[in-house]
mmJSON file of the N, C-alpha and C atoms, coordinates in Angstrom:
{"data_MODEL":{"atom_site":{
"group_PDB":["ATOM","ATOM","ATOM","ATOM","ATOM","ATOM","ATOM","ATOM","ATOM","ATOM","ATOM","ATOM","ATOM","ATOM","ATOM","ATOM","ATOM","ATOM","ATOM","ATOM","ATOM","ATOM","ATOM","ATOM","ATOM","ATOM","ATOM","ATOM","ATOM","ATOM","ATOM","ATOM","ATOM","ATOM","ATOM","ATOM","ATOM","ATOM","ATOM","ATOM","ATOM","ATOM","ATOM","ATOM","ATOM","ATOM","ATOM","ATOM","ATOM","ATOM","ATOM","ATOM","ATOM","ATOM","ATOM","ATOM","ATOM","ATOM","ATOM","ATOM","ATOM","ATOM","ATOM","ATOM","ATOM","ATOM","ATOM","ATOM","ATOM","ATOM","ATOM","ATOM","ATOM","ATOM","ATOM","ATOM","ATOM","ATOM","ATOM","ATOM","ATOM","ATOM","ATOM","ATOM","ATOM","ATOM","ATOM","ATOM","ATOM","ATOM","ATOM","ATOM","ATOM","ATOM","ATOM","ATOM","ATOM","ATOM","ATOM","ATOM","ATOM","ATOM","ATOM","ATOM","ATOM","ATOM","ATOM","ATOM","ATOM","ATOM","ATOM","ATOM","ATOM","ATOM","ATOM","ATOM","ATOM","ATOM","ATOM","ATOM","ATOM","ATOM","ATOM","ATOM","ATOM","ATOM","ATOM","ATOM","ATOM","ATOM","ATOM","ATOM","ATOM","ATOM","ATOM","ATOM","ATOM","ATOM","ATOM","ATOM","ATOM","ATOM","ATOM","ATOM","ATOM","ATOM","ATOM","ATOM","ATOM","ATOM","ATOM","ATOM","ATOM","ATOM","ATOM","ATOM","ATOM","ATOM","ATOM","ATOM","ATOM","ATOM","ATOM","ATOM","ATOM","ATOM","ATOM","ATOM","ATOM","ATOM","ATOM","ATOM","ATOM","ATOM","ATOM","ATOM","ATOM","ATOM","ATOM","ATOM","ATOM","ATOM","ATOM","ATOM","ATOM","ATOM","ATOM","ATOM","ATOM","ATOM","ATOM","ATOM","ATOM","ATOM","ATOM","ATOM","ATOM","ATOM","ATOM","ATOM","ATOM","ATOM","ATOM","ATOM","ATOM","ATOM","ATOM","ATOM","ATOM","ATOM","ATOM","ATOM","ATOM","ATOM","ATOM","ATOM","ATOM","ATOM","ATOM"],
"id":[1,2,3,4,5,6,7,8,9,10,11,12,13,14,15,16,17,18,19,20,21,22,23,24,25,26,27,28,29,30,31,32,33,34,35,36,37,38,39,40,41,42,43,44,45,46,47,48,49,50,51,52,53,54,55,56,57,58,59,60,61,62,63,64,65,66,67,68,69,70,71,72,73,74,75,76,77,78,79,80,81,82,83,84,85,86,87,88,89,90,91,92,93,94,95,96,97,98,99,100,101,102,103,104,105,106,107,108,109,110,111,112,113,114,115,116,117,118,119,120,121,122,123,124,125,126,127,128,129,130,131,132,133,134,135,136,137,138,139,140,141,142,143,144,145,146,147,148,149,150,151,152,153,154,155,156,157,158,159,160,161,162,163,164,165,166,167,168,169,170,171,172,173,174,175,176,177,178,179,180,181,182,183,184,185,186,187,188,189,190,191,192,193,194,195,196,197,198,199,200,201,202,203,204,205,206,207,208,209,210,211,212,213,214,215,216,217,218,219],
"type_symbol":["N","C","C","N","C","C","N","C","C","N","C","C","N","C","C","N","C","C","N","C","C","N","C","C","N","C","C","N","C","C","N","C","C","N","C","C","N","C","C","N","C","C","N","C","C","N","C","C","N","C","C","N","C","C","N","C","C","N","C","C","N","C","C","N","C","C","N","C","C","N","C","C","N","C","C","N","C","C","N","C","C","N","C","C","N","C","C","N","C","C","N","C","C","N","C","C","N","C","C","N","C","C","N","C","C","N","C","C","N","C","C","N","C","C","N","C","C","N","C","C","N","C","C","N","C","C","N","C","C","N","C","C","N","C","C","N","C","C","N","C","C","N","C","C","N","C","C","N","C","C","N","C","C","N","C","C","N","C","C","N","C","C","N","C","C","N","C","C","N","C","C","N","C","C","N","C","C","N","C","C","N","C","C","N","C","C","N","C","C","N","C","C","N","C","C","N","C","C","N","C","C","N","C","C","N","C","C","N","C","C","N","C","C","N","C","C","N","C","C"],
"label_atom_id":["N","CA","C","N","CA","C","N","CA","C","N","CA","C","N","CA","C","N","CA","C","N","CA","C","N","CA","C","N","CA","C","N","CA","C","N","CA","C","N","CA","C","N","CA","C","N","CA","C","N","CA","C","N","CA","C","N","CA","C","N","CA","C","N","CA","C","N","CA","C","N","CA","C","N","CA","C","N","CA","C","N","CA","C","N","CA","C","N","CA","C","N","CA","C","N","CA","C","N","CA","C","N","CA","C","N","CA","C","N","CA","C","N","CA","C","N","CA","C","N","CA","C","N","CA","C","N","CA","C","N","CA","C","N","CA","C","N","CA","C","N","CA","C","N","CA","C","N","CA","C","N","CA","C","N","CA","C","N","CA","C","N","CA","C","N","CA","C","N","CA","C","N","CA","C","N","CA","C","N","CA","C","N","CA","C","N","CA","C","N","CA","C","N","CA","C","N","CA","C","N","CA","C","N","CA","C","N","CA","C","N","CA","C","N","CA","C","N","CA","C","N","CA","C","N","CA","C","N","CA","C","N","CA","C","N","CA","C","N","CA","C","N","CA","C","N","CA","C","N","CA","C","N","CA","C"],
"label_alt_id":[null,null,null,null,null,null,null,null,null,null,null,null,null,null,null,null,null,null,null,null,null,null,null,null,null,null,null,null,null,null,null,null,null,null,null,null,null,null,null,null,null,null,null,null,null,null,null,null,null,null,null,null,null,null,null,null,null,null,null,null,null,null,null,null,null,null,null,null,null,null,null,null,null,null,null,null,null,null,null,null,null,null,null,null,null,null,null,null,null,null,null,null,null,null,null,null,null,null,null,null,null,null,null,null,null,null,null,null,null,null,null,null,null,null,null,null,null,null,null,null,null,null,null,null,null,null,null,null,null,null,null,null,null,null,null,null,null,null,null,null,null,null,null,null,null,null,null,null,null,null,null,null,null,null,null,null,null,null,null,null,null,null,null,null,null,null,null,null,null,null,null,null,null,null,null,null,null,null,null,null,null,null,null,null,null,null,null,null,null,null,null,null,null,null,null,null,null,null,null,null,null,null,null,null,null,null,null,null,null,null,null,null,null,null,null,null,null,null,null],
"label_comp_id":["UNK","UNK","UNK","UNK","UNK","UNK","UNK","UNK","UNK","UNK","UNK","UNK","UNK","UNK","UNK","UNK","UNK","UNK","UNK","UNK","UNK","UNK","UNK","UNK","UNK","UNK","UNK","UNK","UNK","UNK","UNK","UNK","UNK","UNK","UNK","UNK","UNK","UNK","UNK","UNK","UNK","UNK","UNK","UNK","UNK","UNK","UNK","UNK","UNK","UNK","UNK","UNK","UNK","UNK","UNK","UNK","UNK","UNK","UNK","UNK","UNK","UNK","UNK","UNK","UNK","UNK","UNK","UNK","UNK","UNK","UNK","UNK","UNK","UNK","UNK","UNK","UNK","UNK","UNK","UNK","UNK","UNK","UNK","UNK","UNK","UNK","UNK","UNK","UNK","UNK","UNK","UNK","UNK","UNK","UNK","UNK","UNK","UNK","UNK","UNK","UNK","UNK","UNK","UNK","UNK","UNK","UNK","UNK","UNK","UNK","UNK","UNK","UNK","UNK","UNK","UNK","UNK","UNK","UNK","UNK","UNK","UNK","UNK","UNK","UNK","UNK","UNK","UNK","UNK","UNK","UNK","UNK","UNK","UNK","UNK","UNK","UNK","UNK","UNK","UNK","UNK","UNK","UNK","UNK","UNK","UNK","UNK","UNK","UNK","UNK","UNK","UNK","UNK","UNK","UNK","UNK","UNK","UNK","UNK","UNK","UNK","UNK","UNK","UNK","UNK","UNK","UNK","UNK","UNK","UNK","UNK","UNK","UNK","UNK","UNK","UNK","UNK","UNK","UNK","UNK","UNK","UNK","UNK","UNK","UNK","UNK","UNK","UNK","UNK","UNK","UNK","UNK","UNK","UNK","UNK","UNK","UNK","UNK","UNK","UNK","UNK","UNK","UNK","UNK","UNK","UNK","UNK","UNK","UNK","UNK","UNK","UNK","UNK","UNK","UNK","UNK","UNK","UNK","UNK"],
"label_asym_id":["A","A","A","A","A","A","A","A","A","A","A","A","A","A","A","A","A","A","A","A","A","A","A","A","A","A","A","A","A","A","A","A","A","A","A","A","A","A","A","A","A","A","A","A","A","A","A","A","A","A","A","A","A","A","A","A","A","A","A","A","A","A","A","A","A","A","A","A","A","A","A","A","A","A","A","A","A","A","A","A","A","A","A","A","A","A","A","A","A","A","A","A","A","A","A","A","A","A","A","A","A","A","A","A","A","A","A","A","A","A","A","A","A","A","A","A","A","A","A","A","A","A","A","A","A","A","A","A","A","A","A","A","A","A","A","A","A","A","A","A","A","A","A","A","A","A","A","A","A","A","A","A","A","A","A","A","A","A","A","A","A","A","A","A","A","A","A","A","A","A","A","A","A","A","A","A","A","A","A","A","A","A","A","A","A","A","A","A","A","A","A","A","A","A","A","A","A","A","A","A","A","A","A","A","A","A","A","A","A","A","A","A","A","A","A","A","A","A","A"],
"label_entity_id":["1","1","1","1","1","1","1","1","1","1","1","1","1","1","1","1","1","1","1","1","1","1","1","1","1","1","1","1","1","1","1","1","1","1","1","1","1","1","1","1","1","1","1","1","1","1","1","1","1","1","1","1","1","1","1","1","1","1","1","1","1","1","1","1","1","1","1","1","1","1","1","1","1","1","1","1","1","1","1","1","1","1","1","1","1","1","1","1","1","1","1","1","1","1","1","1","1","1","1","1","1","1","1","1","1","1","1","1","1","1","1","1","1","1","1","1","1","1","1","1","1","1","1","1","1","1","1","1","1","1","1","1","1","1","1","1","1","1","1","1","1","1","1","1","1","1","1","1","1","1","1","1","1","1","1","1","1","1","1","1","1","1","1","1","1","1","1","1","1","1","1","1","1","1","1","1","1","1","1","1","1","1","1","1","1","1","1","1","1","1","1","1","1","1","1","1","1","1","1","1","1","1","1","1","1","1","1","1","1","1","1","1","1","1","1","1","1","1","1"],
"label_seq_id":[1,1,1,2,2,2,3,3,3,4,4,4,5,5,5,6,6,6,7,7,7,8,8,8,9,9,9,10,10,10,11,11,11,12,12,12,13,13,13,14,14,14,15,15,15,16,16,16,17,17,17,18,18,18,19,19,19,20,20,20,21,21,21,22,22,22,23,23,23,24,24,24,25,25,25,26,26,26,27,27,27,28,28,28,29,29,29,30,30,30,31,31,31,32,32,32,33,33,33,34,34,34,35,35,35,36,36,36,37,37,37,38,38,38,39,39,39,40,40,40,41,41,41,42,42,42,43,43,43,44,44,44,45,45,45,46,46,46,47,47,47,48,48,48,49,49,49,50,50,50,51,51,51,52,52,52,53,53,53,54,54,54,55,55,55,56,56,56,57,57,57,58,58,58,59,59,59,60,60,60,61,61,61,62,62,62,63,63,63,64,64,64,65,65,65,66,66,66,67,67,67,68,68,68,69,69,69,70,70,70,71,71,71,72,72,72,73,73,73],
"pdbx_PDB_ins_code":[null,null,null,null,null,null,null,null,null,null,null,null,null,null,null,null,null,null,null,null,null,null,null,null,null,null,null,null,null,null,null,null,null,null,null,null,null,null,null,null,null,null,null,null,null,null,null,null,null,null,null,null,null,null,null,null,null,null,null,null,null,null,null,null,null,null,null,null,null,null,null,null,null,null,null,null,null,null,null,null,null,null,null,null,null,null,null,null,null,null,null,null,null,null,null,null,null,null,null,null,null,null,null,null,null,null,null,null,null,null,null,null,null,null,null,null,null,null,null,null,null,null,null,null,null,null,null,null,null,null,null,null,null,null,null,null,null,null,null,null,null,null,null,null,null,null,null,null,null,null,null,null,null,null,null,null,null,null,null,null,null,null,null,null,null,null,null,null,null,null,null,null,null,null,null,null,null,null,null,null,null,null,null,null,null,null,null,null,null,null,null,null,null,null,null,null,null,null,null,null,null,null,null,null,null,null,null,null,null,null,null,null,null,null,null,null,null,null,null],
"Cartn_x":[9.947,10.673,9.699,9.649,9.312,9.873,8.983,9.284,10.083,11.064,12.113,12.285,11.538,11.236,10.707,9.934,9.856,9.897,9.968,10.143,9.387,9.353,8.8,8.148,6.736,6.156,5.781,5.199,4.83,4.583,4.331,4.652,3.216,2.977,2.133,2.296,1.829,1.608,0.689,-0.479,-2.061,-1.47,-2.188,-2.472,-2.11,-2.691,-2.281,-0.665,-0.148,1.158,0.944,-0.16,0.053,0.041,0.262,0.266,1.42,1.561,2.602,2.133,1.856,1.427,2.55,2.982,3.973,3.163,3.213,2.666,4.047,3.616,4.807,4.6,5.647,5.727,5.367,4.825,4.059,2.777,2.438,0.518,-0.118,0.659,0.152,0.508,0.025,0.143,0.356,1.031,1.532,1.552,0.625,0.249,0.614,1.392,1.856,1.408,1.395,0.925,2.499,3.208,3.793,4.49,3.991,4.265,4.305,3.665,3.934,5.164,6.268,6.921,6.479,5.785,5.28,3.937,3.078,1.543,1.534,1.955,2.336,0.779,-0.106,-0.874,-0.197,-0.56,-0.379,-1.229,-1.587,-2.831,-2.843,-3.446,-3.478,-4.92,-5.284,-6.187,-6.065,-4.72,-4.759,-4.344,-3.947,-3.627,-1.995,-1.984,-0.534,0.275,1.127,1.747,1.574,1.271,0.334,1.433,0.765,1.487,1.122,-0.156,-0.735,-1.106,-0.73,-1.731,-2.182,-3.239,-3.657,-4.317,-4.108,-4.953,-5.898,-7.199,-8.373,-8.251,-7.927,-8.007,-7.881,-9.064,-9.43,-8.739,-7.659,-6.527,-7.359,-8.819,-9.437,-9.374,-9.189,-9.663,-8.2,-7.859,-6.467,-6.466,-7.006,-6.849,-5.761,-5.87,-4.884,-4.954,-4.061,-4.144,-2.968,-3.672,-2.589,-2.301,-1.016,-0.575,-2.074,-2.765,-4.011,-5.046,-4.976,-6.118,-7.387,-6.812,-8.053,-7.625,-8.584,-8.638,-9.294,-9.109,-9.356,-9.484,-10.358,-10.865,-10.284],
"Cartn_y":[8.991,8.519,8.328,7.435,6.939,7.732,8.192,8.882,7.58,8.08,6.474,7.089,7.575,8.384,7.008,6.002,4.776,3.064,2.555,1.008,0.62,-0.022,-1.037,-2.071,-2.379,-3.531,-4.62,-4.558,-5.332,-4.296,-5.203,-4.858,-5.199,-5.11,-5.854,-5.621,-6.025,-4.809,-5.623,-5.365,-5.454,-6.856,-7.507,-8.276,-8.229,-6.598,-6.198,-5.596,-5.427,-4.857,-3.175,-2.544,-1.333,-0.693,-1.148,-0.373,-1.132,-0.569,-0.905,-0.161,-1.162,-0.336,-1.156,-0.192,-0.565,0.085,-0.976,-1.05,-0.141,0.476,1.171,1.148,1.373,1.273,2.455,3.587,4.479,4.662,3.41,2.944,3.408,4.002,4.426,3.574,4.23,2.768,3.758,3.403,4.397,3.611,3.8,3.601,4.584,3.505,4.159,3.468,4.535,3.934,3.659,2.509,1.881,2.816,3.148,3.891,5.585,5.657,7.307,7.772,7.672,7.926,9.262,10.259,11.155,11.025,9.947,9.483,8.79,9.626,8.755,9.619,8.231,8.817,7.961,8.586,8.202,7.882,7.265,6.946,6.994,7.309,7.049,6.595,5.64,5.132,4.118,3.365,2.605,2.79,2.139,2.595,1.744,0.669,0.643,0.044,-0.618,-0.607,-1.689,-1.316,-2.049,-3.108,-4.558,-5.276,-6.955,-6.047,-7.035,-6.326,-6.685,-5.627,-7.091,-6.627,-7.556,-6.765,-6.992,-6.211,-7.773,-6.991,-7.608,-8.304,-9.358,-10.012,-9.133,-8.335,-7.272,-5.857,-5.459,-4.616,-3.071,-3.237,-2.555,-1.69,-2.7,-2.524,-3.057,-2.441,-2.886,-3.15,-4.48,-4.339,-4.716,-4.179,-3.917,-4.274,-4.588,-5.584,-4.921,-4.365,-3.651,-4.455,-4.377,-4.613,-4.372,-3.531,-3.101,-3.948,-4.729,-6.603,-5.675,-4.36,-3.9,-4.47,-4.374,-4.6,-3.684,-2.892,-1.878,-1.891,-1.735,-1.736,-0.428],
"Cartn_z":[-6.878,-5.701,-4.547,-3.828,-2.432,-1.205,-0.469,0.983,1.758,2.146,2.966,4.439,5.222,6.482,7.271,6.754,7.425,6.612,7.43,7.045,6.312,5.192,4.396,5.637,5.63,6.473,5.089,4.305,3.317,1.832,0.644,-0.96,-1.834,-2.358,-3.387,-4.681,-5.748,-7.156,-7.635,-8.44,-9.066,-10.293,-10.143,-11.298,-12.423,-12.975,-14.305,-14.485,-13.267,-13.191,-13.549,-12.764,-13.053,-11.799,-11.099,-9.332,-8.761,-7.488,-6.741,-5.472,-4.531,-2.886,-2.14,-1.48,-0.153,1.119,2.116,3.598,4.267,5.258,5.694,7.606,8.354,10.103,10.418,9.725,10.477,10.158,9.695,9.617,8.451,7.401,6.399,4.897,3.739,2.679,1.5,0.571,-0.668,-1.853,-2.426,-3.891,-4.781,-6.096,-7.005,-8.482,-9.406,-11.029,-11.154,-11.425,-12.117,-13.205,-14.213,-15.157,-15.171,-13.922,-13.86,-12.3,-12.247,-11.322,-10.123,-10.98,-10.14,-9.754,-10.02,-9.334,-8.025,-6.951,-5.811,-4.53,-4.326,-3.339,-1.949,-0.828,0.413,1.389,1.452,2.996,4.028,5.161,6.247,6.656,8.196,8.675,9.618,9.356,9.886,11.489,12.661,13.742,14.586,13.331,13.489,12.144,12.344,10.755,9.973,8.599,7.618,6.99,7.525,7.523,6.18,5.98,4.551,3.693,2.642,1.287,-0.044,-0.498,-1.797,-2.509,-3.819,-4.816,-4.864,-5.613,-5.765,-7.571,-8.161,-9.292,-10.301,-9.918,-11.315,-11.226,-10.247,-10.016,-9.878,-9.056,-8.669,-7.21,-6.636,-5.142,-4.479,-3.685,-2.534,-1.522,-0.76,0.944,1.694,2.966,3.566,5.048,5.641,6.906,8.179,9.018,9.957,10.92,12.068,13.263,14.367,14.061,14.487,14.45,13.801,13.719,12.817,11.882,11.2,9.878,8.454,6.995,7.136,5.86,5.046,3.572,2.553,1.76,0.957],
"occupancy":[1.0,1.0,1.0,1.0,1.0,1.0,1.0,1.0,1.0,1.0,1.0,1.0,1.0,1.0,1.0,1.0,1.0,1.0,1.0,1.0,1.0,1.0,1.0,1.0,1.0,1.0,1.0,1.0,1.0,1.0,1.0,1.0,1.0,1.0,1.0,1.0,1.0,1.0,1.0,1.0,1.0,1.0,1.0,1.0,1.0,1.0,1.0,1.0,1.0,1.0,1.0,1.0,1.0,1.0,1.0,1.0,1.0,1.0,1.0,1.0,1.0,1.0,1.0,1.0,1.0,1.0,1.0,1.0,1.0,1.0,1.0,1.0,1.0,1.0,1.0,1.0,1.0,1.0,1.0,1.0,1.0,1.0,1.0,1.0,1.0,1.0,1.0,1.0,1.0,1.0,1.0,1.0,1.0,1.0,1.0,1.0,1.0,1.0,1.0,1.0,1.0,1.0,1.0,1.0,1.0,1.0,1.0,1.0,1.0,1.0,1.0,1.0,1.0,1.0,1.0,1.0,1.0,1.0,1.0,1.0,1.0,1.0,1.0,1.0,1.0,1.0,1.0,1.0,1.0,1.0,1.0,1.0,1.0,1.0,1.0,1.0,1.0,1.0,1.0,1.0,1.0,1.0,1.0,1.0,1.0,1.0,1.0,1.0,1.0,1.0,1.0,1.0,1.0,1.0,1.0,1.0,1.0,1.0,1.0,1.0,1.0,1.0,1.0,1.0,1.0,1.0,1.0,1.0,1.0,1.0,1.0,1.0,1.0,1.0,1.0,1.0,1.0,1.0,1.0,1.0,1.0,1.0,1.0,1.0,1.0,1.0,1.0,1.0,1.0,1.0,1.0,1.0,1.0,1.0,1.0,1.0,1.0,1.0,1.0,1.0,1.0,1.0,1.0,1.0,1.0,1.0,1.0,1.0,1.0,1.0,1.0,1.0,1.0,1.0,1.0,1.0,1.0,1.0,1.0],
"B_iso_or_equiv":[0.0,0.0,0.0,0.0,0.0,0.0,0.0,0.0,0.0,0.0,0.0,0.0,0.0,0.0,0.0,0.0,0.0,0.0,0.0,0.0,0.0,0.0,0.0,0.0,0.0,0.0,0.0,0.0,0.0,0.0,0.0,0.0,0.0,0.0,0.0,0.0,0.0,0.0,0.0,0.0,0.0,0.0,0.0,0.0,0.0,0.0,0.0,0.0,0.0,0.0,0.0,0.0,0.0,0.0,0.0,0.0,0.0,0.0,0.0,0.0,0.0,0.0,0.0,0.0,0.0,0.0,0.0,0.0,0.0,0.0,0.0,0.0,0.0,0.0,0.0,0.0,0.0,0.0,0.0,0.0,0.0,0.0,0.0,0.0,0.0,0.0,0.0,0.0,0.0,0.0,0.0,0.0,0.0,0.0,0.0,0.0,0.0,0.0,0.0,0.0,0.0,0.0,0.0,0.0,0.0,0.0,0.0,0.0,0.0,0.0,0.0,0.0,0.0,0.0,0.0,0.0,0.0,0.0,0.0,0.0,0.0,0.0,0.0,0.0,0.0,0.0,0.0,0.0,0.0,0.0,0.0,0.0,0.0,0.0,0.0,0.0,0.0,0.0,0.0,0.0,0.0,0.0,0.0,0.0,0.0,0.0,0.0,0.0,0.0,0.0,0.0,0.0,0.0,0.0,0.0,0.0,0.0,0.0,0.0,0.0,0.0,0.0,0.0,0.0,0.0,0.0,0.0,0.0,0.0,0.0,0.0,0.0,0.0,0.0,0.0,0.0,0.0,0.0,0.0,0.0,0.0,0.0,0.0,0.0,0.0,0.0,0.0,0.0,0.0,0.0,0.0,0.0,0.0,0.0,0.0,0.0,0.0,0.0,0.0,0.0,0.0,0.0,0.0,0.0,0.0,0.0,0.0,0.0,0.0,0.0,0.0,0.0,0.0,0.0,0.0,0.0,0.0,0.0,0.0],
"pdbx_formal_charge":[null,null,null,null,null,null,null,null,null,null,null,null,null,null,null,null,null,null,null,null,null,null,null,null,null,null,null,null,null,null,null,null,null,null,null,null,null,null,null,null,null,null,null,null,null,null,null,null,null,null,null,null,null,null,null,null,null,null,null,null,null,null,null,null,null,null,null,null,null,null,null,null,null,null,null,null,null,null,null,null,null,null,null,null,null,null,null,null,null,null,null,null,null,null,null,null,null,null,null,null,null,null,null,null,null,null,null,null,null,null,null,null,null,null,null,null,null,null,null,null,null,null,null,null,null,null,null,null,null,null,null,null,null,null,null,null,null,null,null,null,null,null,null,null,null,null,null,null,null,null,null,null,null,null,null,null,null,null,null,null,null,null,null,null,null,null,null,null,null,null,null,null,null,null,null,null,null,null,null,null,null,null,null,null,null,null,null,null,null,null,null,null,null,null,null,null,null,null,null,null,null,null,null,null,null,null,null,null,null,null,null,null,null,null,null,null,null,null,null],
"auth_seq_id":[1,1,1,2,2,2,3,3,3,4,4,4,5,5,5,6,6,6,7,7,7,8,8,8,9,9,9,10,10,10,11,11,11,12,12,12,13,13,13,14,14,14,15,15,15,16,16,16,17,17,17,18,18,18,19,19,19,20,20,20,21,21,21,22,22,22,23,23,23,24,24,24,25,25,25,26,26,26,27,27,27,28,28,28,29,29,29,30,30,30,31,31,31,32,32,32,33,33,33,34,34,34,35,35,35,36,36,36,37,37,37,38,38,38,39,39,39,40,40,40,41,41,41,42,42,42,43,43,43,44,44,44,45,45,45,46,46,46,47,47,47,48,48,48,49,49,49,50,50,50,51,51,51,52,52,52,53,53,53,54,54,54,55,55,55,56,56,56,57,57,57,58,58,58,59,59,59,60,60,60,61,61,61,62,62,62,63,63,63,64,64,64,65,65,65,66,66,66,67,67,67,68,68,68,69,69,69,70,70,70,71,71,71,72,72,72,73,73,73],
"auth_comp_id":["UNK","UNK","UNK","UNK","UNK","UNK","UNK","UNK","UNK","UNK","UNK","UNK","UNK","UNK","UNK","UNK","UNK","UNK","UNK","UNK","UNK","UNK","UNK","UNK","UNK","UNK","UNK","UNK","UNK","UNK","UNK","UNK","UNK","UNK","UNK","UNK","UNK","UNK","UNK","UNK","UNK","UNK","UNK","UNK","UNK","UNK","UNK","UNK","UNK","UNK","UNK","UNK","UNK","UNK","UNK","UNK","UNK","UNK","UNK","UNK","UNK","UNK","UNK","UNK","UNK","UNK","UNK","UNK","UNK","UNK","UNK","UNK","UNK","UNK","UNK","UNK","UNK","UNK","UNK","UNK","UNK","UNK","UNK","UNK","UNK","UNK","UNK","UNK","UNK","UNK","UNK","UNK","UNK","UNK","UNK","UNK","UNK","UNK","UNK","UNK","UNK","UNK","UNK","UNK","UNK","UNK","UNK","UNK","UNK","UNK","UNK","UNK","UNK","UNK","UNK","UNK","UNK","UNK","UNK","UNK","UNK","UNK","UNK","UNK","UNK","UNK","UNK","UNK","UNK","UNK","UNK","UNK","UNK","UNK","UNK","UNK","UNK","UNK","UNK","UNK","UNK","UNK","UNK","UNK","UNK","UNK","UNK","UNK","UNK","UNK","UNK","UNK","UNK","UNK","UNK","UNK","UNK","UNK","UNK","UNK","UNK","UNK","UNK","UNK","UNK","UNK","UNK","UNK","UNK","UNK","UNK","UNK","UNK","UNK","UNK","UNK","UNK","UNK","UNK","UNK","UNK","UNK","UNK","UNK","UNK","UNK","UNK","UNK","UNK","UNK","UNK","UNK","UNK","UNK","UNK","UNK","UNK","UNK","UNK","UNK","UNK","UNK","UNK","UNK","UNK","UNK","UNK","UNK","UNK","UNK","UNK","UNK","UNK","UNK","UNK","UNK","UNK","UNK","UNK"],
"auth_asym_id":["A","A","A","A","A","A","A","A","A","A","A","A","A","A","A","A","A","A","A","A","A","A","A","A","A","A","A","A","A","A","A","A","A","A","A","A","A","A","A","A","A","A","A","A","A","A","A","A","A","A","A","A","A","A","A","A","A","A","A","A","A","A","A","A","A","A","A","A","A","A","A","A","A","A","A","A","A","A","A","A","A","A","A","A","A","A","A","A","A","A","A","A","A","A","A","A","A","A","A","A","A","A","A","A","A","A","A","A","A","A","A","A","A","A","A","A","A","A","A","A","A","A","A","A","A","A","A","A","A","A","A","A","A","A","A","A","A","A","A","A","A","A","A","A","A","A","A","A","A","A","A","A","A","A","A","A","A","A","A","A","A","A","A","A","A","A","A","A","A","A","A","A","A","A","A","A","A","A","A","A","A","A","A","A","A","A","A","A","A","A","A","A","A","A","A","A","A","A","A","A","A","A","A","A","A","A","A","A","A","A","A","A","A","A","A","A","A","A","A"],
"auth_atom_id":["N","CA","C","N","CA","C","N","CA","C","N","CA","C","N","CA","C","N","CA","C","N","CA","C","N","CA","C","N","CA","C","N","CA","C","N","CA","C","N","CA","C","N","CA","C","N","CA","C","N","CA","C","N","CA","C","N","CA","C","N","CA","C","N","CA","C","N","CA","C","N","CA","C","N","CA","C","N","CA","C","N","CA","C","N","CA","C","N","CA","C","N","CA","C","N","CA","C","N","CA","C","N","CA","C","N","CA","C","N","CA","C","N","CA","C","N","CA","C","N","CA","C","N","CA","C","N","CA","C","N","CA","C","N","CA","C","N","CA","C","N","CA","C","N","CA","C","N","CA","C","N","CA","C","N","CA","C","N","CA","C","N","CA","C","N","CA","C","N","CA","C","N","CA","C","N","CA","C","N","CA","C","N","CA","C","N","CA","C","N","CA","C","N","CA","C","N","CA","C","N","CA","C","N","CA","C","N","CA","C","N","CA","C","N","CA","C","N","CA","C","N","CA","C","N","CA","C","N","CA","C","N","CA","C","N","CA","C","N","CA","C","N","CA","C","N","CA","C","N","CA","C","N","CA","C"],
"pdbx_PDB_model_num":[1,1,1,1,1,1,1,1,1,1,1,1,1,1,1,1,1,1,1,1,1,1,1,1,1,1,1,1,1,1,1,1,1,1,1,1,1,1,1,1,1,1,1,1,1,1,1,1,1,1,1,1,1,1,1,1,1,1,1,1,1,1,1,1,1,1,1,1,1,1,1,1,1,1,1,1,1,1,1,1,1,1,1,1,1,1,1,1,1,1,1,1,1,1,1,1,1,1,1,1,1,1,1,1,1,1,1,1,1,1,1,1,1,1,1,1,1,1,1,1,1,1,1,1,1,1,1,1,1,1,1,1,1,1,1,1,1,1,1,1,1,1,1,1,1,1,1,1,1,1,1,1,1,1,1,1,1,1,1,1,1,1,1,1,1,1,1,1,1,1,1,1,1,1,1,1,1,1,1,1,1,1,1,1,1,1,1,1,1,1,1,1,1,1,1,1,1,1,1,1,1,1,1,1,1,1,1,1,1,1,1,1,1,1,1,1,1,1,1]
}}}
């Protein structure tokens, strides 16, 4: 299950279909394995709410694009 304490800003999921990151309105980003319901990491860094996400082709790398005019790697 997903923490629902804030808004969905943006979605993505990897290429290979094994992730799933949701951008969220309190600046943080939550990546999940697809297949494991309890593999849920959470991020923080950004300084306002993460409003782009892309996985990288090869479903490696995730960047991410805040209200903050930052990308993150």
């Amino acid at each position: 299950a997903f923490p629902q304490d804030h808004a969905v800003t943006s979605l993505a999921v990897s290429p290979d279909g094994k992730w799933l990151a949701l951008g969220r309105s309190d600046n943080s980003l939550i990546l999940r394995e697809i297949a494991n319901p309890n593999g849920l990491k959470i991020f923080a860094g950004h300084t306002g709410a993460v409003t782009a996400l892309q996985f990288t082709g090869d479903s490696t790398r995730l960047i991410s694009g805040s209200a903050d005019k930052s990308l993150r790697l």
